[in-house]
C-alpha positions in Angstrom: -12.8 35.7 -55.3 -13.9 32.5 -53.2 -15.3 33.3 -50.1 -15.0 31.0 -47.2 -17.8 30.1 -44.8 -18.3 31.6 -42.1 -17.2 29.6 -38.5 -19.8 29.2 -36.2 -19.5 30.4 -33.0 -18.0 27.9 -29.9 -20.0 27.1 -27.8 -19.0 28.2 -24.2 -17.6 25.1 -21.8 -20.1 26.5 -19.3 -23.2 26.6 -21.3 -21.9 22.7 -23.1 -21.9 21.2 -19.4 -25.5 22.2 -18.4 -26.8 20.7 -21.2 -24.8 17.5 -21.3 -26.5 17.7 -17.5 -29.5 18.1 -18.5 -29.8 15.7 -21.6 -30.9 13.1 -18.9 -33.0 14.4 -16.3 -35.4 16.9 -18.8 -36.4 14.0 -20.9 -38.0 11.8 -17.9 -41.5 13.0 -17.8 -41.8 12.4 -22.1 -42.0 8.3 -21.5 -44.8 9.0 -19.0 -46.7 11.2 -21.2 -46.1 8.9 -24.2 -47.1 6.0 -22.1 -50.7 7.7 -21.2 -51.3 8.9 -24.3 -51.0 5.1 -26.1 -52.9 3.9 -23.5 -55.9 5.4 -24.2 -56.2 4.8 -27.6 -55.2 1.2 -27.0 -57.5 1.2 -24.4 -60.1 2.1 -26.8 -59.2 -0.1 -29.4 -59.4 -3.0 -27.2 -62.9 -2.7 -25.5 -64.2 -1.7 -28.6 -62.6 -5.1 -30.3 -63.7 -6.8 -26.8 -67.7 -5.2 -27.3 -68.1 -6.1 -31.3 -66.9 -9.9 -30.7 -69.2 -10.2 -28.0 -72.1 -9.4 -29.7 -71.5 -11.0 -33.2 -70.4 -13.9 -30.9 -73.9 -14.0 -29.1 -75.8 -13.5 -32.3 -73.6 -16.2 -34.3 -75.3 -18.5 -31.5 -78.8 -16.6 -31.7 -78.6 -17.7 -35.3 -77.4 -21.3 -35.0 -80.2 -21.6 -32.5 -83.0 -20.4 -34.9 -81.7 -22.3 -38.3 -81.4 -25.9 -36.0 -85.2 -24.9 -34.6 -86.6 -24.2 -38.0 -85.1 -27.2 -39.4 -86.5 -29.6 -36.8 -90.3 -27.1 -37.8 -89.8 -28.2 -41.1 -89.8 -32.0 -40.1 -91.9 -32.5 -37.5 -95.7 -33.5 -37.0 -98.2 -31.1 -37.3 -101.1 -31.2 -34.4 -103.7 -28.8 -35.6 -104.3 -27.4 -32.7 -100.4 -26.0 -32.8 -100.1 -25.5 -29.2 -97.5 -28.9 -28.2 -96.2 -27.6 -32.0 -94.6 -24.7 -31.4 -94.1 -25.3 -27.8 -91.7 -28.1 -29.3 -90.1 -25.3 -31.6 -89.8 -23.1 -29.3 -87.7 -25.5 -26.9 -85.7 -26.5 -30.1 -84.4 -22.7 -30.3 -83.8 -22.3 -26.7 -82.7 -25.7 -25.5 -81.4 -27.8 -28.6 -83.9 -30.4 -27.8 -88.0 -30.4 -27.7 -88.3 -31.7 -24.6 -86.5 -28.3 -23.1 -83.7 -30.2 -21.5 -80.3 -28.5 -20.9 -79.4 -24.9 -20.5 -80.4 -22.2 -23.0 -77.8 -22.1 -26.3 -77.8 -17.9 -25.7 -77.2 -15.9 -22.2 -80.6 -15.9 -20.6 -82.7 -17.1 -23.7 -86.0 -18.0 -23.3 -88.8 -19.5 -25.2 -90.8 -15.8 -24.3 -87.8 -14.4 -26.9 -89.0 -17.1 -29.6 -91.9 -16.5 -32.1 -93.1 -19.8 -34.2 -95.3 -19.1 -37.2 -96.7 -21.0 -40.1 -98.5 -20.1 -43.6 -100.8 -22.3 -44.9 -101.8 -23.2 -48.3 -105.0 -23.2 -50.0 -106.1 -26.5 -48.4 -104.9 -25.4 -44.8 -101.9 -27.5 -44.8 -98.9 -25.6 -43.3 -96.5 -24.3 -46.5 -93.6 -22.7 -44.9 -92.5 -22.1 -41.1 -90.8 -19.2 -39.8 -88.7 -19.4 -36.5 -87.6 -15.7 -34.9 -86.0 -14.3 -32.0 -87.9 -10.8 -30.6 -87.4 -9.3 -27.7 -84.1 -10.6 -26.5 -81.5 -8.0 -25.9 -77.6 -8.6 -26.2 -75.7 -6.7 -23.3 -72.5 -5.7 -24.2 -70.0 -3.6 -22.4 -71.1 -0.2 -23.0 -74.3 -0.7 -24.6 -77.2 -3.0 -25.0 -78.6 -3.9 -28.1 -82.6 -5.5 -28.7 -83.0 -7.8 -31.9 -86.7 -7.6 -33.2 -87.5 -10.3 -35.6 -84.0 -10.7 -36.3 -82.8 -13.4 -36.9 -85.1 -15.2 -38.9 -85.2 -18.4 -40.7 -88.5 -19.4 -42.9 -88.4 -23.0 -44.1 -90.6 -24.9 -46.2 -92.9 -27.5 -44.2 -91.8 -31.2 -44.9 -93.4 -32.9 -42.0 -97.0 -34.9 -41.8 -99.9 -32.9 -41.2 -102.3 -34.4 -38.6 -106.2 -33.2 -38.3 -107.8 -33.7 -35.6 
């Protein structure tokens, strides 16, 4: 014997209207809440997009600055004293030029942020020359960060050697 399904039940006219009412007006707050709720994360998402190219932005140029200032170590003269030496450095890294002219390749960069050193050999002639930035700190949007020794660049001494 086949049965047949059963029927559902009809929906009263009365009961059909308030919610063809409804259907309208009790779905208004949803785009509001789905609006705030994207927001925040894309809110999120941005600054911390906006915070990491900032900072790999400044230290991109941090490191540009040290590799053209231990280049210009590598090749110039040598006074033995070393004073006008890595004075000359120094402005290299901050400046792009060893007189100090221009503004400072980084946001607020100084030659304070800039350590110079040499090695010597075993007859006292400079071997290799290291440029660094210490000291100098990267301020981002939420948080600040210090770079110690970092970066870094060591070249090998190319230039004359002058004695006294």
């Amino acid at each position: 014997m086949r049965r047949e399904p059963a029927r559902a039940e009809a929906i009263p006219r009365r009961t059909q209207r308030l919610f063809y009412l409804c259907a309208g007006r009790c779905r208004r707050g949803n785009v509001a809440i789905e609006f705030a709720l994207s927001f925040t994360v894309l809110w999120g998402v941005l600054t911390g997009a906006l915070e990491i190219g900032y900072s790999t932005y400044t230290y991109m140029a941090l490191t540009k600055a040290v590799t053209d200032g231990a280049i210009f170590a590598s090749r110039a003269n040598f006074e033995e004293p070393g004073t006008d030496y890595a004075r000359r450095v120094k402005n290299m890294v901050v400046h792009g030029s060893p007189e100090g002219e221009g503004q400072p390749l980084a946001p607020s960069l100084t030659t304070a942020h800039v350590a110079v050193t040499w090695v010597r050999d075993a007859a006292g002639v400079p071997d290799t020359v290291t440029a660094a930035i210490s000291g100098y700190r990267i301020n981002a949007l939420f948080r600040t960060y210090t770079l110690t020794n970092r970066p870094s660049v060591t070249v090998r001494y190319m230039g004359q050697y002058r004695t006294p």
